[in-house]
Biopython code that builds the backbone (N, CA, C, O; Angstrom):
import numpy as np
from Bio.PDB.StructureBuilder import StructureBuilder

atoms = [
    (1, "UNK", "N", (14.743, -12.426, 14.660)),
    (1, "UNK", "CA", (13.449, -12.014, 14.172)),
    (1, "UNK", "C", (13.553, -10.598, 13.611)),
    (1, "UNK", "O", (14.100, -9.646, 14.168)),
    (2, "UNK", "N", (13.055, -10.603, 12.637)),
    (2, "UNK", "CA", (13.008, -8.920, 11.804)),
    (2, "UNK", "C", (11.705, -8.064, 12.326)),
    (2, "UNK", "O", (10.544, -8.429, 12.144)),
    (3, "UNK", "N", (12.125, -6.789, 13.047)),
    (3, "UNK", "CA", (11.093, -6.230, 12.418)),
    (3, "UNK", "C", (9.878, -5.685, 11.117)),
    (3, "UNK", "O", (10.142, -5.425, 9.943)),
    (4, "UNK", "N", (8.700, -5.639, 11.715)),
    (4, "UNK", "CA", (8.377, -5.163, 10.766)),
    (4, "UNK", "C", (6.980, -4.439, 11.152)),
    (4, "UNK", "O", (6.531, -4.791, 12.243)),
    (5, "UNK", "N", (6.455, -3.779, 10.655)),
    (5, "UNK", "CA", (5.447, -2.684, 10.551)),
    (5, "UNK", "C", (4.105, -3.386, 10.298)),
    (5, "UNK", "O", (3.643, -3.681, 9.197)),
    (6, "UNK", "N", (3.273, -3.719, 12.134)),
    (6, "UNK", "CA", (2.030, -4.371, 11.520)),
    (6, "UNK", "C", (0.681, -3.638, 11.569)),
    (6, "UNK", "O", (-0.338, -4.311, 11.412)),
    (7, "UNK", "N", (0.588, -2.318, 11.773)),
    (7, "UNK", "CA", (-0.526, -1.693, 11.623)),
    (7, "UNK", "C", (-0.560, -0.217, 12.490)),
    (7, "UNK", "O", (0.462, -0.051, 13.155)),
    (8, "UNK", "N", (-1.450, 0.749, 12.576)),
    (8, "UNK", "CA", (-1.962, 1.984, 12.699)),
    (8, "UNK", "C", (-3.301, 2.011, 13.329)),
    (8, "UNK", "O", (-4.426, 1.796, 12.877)),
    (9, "UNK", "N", (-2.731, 2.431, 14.842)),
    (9, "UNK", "CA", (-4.066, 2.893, 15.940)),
    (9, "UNK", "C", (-4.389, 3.962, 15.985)),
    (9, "UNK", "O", (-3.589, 4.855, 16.261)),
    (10, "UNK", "N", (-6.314, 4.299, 15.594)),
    (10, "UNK", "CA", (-6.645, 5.320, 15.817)),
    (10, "UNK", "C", (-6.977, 5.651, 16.959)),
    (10, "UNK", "O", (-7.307, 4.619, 17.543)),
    (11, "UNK", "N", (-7.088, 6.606, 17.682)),
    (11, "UNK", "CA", (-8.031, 7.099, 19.059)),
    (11, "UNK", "C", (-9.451, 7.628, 18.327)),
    (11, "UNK", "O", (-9.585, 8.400, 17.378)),
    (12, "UNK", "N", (-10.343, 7.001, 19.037)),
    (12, "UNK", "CA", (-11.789, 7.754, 18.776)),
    (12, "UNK", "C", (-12.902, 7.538, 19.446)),
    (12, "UNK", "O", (-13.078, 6.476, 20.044)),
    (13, "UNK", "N", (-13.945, 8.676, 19.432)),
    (13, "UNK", "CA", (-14.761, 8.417, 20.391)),
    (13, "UNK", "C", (-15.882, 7.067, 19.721)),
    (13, "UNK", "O", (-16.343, 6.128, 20.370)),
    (14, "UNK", "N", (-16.066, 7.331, 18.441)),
    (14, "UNK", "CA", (-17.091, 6.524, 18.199)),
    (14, "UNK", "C", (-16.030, 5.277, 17.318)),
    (14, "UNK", "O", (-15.598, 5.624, 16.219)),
    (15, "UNK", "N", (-15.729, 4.139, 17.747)),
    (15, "UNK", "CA", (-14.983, 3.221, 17.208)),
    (15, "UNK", "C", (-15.785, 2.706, 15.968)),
    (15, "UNK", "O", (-15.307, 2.815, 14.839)),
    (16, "UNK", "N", (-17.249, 2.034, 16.234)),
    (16, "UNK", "CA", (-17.628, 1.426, 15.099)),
    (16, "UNK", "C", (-17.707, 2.730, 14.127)),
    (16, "UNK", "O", (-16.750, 2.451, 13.405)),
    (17, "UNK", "N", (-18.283, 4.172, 13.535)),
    (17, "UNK", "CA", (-18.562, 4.926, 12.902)),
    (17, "UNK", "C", (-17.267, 5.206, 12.073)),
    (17, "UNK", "O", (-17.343, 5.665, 10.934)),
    (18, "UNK", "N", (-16.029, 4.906, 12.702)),
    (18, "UNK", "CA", (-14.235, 5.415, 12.380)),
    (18, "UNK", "C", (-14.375, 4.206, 11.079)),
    (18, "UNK", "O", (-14.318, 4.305, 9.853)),
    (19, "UNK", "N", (-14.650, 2.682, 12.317)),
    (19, "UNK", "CA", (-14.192, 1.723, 11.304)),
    (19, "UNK", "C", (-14.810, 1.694, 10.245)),
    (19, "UNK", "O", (-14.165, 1.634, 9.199)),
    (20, "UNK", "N", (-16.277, 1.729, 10.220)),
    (20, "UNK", "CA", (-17.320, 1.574, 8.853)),
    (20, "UNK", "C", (-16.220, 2.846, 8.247)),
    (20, "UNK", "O", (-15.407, 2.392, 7.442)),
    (21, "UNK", "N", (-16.109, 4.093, 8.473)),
    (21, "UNK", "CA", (-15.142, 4.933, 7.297)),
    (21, "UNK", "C", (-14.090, 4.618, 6.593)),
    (21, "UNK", "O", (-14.192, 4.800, 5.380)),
    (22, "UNK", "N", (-12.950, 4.129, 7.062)),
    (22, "UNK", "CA", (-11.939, 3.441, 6.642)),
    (22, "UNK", "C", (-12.128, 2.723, 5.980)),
    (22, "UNK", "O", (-11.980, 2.690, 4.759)),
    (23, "UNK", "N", (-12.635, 1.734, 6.953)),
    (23, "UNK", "CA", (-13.401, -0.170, 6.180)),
    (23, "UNK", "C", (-13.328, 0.426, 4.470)),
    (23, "UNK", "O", (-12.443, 0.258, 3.631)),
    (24, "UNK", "N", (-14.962, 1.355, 4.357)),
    (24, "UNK", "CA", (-15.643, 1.299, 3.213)),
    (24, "UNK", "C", (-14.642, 2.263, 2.203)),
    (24, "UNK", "O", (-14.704, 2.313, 0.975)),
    (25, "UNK", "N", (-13.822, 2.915, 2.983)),
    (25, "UNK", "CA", (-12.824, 4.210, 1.597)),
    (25, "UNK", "C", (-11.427, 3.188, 1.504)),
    (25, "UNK", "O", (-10.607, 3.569, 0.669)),
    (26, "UNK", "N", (-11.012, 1.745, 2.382)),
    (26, "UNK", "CA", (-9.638, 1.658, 2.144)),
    (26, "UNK", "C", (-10.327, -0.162, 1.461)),
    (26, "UNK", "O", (-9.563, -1.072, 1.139)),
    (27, "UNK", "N", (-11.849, -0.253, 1.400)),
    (27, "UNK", "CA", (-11.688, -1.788, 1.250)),
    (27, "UNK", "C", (-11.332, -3.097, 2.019)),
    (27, "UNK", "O", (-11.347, -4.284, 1.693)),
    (28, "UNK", "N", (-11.016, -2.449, 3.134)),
    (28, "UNK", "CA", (-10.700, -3.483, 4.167)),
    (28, "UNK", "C", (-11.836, -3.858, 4.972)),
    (28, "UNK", "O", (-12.628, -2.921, 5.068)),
    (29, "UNK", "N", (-12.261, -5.097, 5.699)),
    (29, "UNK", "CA", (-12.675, -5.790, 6.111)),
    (29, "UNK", "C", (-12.185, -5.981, 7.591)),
    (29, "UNK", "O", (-10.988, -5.969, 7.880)),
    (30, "UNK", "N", (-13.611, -6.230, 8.892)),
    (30, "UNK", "CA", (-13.163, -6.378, 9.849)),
    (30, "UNK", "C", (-12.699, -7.642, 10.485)),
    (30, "UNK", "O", (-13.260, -8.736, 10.419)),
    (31, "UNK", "N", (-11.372, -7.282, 11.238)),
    (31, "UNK", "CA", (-10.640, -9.299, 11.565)),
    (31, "UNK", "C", (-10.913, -9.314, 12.959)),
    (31, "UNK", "O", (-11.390, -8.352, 13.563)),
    (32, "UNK", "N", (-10.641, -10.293, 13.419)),
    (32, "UNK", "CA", (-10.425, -10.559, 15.171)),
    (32, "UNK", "C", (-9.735, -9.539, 16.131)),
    (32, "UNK", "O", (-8.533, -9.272, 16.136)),
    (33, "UNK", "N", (-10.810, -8.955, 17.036)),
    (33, "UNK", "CA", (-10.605, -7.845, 17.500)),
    (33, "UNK", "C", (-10.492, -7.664, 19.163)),
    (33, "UNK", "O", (-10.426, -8.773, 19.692)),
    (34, "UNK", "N", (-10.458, -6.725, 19.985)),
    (34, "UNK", "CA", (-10.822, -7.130, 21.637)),
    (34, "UNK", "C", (-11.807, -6.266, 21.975)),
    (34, "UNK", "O", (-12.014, -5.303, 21.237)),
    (35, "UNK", "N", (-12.460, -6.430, 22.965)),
    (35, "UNK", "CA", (-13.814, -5.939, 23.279)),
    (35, "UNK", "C", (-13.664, -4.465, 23.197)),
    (35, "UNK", "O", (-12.812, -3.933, 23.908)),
    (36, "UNK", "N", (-14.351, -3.796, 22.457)),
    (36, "UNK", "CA", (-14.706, -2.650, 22.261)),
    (36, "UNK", "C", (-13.667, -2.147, 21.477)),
    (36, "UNK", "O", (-13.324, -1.170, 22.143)),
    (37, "UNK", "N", (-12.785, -2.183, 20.283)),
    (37, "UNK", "CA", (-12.136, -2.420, 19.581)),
    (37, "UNK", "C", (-12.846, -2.759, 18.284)),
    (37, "UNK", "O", (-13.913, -3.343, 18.092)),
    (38, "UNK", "N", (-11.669, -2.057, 17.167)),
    (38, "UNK", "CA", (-12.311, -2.953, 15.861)),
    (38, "UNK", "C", (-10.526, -2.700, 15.397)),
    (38, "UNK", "O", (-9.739, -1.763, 15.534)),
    (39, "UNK", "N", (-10.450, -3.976, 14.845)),
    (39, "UNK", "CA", (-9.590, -4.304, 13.676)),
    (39, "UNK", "C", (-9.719, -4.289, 12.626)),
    (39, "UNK", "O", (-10.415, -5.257, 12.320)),
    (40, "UNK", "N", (-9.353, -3.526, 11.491)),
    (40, "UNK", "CA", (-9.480, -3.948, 9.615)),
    (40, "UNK", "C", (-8.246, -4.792, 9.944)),
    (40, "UNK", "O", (-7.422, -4.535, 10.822)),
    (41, "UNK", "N", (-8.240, -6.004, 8.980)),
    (41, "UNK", "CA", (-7.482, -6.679, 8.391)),
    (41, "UNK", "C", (-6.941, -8.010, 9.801)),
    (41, "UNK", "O", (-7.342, -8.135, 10.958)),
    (42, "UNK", "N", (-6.386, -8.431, 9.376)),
    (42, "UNK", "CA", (-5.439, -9.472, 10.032)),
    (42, "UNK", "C", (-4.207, -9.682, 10.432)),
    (42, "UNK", "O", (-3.383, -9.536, 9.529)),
    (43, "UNK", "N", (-3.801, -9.957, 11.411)),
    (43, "UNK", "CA", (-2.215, -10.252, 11.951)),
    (43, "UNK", "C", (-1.080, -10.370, 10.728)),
    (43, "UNK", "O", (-0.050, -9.697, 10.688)),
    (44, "UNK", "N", (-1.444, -11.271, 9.837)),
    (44, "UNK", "CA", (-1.072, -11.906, 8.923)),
    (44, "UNK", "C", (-1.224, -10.967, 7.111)),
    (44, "UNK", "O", (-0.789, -11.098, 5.967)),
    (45, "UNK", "N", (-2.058, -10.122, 7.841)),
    (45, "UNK", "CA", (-2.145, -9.853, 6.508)),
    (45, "UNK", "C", (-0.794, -8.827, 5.645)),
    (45, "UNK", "O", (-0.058, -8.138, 6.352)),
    (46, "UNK", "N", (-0.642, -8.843, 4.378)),
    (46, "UNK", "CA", (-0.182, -8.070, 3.636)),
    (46, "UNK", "C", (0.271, -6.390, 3.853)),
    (46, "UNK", "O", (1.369, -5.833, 3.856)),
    (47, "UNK", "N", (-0.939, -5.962, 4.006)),
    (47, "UNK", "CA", (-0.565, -4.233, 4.465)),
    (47, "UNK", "C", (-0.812, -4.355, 5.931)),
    (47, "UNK", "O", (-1.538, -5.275, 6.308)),
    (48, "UNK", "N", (-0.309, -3.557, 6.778)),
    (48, "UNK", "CA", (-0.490, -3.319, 8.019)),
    (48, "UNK", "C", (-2.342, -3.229, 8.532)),
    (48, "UNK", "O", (-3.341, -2.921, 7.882)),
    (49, "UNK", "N", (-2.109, -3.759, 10.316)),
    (49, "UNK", "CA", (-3.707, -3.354, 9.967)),
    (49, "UNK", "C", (-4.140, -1.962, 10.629)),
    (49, "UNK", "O", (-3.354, -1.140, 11.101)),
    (50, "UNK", "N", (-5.397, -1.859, 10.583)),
    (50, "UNK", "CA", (-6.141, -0.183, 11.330)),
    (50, "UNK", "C", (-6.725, -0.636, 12.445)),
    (50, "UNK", "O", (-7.744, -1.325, 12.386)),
    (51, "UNK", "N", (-6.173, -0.317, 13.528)),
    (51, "UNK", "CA", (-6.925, -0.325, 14.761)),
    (51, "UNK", "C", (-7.552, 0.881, 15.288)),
    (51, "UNK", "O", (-6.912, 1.893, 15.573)),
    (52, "UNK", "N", (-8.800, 0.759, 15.413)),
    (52, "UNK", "CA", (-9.392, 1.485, 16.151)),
    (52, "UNK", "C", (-9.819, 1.254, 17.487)),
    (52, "UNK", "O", (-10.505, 0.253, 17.695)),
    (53, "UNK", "N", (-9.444, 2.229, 18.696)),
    (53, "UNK", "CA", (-9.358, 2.247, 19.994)),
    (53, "UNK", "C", (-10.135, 3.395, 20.271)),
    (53, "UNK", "O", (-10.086, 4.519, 19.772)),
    (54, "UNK", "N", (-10.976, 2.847, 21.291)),
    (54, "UNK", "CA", (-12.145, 4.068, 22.209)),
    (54, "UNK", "C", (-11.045, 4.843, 23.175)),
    (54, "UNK", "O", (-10.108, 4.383, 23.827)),
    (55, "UNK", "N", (-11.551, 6.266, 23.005)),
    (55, "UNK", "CA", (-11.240, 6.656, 24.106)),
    (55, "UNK", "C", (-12.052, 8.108, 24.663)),
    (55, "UNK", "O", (-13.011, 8.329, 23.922)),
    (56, "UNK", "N", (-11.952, 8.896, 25.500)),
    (56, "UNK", "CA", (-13.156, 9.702, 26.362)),
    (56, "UNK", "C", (-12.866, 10.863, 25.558)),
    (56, "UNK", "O", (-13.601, 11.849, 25.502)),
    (57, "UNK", "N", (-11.713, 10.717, 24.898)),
    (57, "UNK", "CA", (-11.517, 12.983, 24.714)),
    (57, "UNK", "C", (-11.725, 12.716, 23.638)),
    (57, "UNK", "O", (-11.778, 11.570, 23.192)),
    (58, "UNK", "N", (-11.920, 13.989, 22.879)),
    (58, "UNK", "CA", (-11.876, 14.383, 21.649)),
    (58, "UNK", "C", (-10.655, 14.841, 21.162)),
    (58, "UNK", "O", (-9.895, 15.525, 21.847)),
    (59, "UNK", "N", (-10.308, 14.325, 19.425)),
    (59, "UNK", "CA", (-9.084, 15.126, 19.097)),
    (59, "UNK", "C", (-9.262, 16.428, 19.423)),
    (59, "UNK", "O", (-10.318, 16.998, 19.699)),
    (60, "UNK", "N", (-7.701, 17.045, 19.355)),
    (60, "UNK", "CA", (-7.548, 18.025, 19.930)),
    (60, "UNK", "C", (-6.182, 18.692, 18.636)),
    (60, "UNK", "O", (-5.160, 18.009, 18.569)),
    (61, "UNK", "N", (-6.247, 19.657, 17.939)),
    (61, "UNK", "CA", (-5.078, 19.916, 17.113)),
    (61, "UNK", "C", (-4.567, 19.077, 16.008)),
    (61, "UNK", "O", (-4.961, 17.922, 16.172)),
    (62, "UNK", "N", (-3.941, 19.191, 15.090)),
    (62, "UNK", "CA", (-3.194, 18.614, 13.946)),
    (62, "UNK", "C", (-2.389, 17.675, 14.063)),
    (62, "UNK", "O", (-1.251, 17.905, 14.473)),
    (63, "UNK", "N", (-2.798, 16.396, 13.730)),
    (63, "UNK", "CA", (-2.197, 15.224, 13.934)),
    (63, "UNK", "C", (-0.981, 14.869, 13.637)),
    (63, "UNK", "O", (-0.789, 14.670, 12.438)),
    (64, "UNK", "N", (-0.124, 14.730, 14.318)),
    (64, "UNK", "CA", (1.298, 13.992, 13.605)),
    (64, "UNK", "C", (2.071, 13.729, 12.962)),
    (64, "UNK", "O", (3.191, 14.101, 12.611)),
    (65, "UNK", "N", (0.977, 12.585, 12.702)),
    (65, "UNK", "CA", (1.491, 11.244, 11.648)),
    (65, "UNK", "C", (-0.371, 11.210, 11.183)),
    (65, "UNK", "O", (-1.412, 11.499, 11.771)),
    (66, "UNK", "N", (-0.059, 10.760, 10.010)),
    (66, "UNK", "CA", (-1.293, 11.106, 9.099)),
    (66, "UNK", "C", (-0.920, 9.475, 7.803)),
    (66, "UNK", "O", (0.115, 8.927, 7.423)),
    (67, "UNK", "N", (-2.081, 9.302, 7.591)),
    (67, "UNK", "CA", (-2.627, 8.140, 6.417)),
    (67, "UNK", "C", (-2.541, 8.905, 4.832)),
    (67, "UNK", "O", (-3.454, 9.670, 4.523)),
    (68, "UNK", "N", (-1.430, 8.659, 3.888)),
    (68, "UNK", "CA", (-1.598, 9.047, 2.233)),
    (68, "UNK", "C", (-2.270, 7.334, 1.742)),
    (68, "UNK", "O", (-1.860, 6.179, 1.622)),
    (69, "UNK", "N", (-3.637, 8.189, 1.570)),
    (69, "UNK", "CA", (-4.527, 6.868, 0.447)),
    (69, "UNK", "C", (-4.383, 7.548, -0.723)),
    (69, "UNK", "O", (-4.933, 8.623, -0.960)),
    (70, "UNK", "N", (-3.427, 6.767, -1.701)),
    (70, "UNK", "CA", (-3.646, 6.479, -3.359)),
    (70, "UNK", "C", (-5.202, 6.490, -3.976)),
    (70, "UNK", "O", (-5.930, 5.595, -3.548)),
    (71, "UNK", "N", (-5.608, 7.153, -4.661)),
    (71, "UNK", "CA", (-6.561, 7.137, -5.742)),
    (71, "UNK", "C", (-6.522, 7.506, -6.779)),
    (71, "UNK", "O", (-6.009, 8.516, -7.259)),
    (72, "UNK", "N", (-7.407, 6.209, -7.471)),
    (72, "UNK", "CA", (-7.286, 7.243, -9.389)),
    (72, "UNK", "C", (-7.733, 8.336, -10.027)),
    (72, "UNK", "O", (-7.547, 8.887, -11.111)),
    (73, "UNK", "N", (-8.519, 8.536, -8.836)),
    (73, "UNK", "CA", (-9.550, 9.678, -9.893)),
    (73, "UNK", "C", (-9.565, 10.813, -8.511)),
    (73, "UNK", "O", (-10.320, 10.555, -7.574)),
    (74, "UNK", "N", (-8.759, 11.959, -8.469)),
    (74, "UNK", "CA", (-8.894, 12.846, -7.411)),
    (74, "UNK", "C", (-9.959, 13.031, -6.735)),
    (74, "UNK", "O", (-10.072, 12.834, -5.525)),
    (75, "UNK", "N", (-11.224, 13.619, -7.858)),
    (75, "UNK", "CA", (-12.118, 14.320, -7.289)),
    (75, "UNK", "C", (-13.323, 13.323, -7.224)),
    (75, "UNK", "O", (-14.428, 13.838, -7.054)),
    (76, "UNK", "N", (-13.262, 12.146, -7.321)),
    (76, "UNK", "CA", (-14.084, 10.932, -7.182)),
    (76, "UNK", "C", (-13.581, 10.464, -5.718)),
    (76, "UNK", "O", (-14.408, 10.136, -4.867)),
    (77, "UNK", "N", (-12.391, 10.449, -5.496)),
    (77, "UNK", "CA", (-11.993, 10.103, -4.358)),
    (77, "UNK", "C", (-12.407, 11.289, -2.801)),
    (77, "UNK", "O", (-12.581, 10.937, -1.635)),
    (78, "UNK", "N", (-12.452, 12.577, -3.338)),
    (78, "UNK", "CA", (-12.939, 13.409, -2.829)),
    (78, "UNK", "C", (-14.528, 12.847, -2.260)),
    (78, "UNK", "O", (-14.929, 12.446, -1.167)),
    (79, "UNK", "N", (-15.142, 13.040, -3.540)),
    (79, "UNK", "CA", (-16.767, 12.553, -3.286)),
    (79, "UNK", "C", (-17.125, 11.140, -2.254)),
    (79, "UNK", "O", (-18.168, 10.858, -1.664)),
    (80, "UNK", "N", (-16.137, 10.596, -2.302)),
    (80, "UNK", "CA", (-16.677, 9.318, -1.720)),
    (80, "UNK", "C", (-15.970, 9.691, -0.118)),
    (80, "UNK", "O", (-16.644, 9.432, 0.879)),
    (81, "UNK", "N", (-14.820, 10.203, 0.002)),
    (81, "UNK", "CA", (-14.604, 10.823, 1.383)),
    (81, "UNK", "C", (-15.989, 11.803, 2.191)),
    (81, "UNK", "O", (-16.352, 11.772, 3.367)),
    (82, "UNK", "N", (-16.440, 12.493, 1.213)),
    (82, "UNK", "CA", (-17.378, 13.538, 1.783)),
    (82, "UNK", "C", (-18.699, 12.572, 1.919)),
    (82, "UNK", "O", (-19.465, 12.514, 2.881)),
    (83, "UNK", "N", (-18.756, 11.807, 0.653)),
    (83, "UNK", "CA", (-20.479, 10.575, 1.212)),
    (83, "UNK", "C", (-19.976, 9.874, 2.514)),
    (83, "UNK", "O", (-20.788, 9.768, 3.434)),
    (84, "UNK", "N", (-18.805, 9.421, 2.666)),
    (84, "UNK", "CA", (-18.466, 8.456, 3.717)),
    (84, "UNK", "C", (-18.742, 9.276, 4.937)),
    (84, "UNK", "O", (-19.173, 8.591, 5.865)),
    (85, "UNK", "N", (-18.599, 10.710, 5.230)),
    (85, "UNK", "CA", (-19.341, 11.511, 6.375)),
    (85, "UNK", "C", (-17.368, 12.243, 6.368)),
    (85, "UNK", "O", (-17.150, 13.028, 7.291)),
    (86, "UNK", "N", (-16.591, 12.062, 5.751)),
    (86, "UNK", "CA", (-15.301, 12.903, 6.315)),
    (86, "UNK", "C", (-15.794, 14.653, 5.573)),
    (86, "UNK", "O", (-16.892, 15.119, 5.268)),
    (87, "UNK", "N", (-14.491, 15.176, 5.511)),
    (87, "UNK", "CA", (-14.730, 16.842, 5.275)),
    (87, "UNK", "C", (-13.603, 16.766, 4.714)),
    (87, "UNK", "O", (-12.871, 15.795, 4.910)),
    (88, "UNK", "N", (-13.232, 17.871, 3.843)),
    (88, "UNK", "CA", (-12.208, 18.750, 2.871)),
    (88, "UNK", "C", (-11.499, 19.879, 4.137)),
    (88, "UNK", "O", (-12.080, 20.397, 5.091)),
    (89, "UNK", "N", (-10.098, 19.999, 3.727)),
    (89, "UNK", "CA", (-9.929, 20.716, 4.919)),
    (89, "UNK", "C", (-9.655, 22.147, 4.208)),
    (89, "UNK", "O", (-9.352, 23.177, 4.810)),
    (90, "UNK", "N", (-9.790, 22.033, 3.087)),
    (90, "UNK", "CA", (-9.499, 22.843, 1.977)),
    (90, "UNK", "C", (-8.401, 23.202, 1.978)),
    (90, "UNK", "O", (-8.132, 24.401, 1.898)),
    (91, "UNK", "N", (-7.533, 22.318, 2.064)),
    (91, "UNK", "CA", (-5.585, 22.572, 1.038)),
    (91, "UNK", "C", (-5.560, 21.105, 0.378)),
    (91, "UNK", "O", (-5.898, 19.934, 0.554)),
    (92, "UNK", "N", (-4.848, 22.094, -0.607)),
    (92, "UNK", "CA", (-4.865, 21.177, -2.143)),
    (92, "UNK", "C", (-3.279, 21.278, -2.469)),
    (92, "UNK", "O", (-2.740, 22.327, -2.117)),
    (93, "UNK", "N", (-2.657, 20.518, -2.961)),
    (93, "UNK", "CA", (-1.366, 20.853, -3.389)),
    (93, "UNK", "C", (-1.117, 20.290, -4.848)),
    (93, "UNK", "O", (-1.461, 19.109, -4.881)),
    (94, "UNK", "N", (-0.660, 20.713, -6.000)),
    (94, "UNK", "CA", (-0.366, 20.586, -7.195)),
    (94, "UNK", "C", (1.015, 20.511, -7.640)),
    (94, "UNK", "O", (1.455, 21.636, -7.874)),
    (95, "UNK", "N", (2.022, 19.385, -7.878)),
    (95, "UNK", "CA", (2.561, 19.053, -8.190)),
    (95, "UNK", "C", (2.963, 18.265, -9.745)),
    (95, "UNK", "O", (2.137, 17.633, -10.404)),
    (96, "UNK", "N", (4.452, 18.476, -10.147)),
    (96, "UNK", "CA", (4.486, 17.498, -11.600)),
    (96, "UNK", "C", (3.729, 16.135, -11.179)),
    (96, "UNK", "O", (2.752, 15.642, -11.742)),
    (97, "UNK", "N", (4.508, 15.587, -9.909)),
    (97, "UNK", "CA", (3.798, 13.903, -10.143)),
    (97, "UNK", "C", (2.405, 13.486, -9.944)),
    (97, "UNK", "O", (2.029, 12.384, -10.342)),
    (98, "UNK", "N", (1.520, 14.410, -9.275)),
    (98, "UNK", "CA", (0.676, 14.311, -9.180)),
    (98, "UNK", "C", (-0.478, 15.517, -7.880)),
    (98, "UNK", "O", (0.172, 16.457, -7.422)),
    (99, "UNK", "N", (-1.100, 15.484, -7.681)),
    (99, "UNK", "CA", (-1.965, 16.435, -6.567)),
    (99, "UNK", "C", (-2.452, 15.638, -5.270)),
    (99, "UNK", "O", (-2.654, 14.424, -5.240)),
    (100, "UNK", "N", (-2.630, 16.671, -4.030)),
    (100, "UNK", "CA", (-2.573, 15.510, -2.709)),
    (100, "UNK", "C", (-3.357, 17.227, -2.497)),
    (100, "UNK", "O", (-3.082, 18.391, -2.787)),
    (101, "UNK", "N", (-4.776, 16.238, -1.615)),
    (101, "UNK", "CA", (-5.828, 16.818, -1.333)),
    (101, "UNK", "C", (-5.813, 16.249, 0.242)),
    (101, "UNK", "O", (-6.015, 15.056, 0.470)),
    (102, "UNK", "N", (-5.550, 17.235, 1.323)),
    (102, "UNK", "CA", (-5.956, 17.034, 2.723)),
    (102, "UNK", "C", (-7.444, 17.024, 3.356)),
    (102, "UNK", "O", (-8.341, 17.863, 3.437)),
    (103, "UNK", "N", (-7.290, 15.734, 3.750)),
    (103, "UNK", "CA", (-9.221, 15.529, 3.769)),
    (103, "UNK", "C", (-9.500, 15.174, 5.158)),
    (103, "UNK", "O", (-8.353, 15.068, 5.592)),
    (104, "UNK", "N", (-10.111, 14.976, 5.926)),
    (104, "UNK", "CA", (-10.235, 14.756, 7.455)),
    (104, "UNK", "C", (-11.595, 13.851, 7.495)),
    (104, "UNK", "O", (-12.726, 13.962, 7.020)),
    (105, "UNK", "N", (-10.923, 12.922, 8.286)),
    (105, "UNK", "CA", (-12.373, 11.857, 8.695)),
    (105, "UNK", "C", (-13.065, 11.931, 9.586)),
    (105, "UNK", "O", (-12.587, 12.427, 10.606)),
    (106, "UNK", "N", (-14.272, 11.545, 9.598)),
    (106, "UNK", "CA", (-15.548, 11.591, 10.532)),
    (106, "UNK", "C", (-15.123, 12.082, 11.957)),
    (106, "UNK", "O", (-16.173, 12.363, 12.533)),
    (107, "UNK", "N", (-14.156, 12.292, 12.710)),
    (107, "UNK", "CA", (-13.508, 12.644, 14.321)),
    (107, "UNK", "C", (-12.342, 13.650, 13.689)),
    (107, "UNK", "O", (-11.292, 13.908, 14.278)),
    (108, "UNK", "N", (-12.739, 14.201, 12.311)),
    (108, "UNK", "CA", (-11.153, 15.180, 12.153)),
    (108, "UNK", "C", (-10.677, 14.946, 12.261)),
    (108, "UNK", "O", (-10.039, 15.761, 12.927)),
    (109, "UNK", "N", (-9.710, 13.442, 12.008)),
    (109, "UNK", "CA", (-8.395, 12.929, 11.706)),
    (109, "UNK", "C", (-7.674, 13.692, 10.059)),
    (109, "UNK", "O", (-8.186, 13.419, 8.974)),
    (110, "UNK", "N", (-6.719, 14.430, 10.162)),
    (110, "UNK", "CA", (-6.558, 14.272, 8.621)),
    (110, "UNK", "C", (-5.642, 13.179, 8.336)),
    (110, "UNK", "O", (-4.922, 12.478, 9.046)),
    (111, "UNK", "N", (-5.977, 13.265, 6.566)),
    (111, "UNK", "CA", (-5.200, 12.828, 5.721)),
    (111, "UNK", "C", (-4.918, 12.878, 4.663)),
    (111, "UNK", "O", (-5.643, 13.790, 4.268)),
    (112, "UNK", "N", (-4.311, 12.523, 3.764)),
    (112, "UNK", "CA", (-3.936, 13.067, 2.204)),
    (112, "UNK", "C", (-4.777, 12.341, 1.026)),
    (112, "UNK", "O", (-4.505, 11.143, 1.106)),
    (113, "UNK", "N", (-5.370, 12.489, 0.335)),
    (113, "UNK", "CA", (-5.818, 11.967, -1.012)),
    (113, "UNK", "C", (-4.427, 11.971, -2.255)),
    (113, "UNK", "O", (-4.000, 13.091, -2.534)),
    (114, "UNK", "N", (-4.004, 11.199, -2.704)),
    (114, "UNK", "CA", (-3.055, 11.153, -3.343)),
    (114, "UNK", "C", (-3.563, 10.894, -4.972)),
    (114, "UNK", "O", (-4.136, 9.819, -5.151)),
    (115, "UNK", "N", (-3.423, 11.665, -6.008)),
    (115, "UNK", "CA", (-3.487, 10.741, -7.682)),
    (115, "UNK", "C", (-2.017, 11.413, -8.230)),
    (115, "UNK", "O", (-1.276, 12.391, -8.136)),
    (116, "UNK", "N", (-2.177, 10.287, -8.778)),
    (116, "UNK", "CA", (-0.457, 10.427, -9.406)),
    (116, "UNK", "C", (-0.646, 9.697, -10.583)),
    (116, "UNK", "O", (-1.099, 8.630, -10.999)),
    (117, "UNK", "N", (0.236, 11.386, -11.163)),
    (117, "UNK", "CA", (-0.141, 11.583, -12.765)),
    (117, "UNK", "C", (0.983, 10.439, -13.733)),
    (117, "UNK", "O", (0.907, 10.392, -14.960)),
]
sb = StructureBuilder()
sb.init_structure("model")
sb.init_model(0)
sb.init_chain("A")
sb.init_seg("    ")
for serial, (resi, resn, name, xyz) in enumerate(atoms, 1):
    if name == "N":
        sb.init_residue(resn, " ", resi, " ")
    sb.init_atom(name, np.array(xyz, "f"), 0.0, 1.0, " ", f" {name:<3s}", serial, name[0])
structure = sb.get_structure()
């Protein structure tokens, strides 16, 4: 049997508020989940899925391992992070291939906004 890479658990206090964020900025849809839990996507599916898991603390410091979401339009992708309830952490980076904007979601998770030129 091969490995392979089936998805990314968040910790958070408010599980449904995480998932509606993701859900609505990555397009994914919620699958079969366990009580108090939410899943985007499916066992089966194509890209890995997003689990979101309750838990009592609050983040605490600069995460890890972090999510790069692709978008076409930088600062459209910006806007719809900030309507979705996330924040700008304000670093921007400018590169030939393209610019990656660090943005943080609704519990201050960051992550990267990616357009590539």
């Amino acid at each position: 049997m091969a490995n392979r890479w089936a998805g990314v658990t968040v910790d958070c206090l408010d599980v449904e508020r995480m998932a509606r964020f993701w859900g609505t900025l990555l397009d994914r849809r919620p699958g079969p989940s366990e009580p108090g839990w939410i899943y985007l996507g499916h066992r089966d599916d194509p890209q890995p899925r997003l689990v979101f898991q309750p838990v009592t603390e609050p983040k605490r410091g600069k995460v890890r391992l972090h999510l790069d979401v692709v978008v076409d339009d930088i600062d459209e992708g910006i806007a719809q992070v900030l309507a979705l309830g996330g924040r700008s952490t304000g670093e921007r980076h400018e590169y030939e291939e393209g610019v990656v904007v660090v943005m943080a979601d609704p519990e201050g998770h960051e992550f990267c906004l990616t357009q590539y030129f």
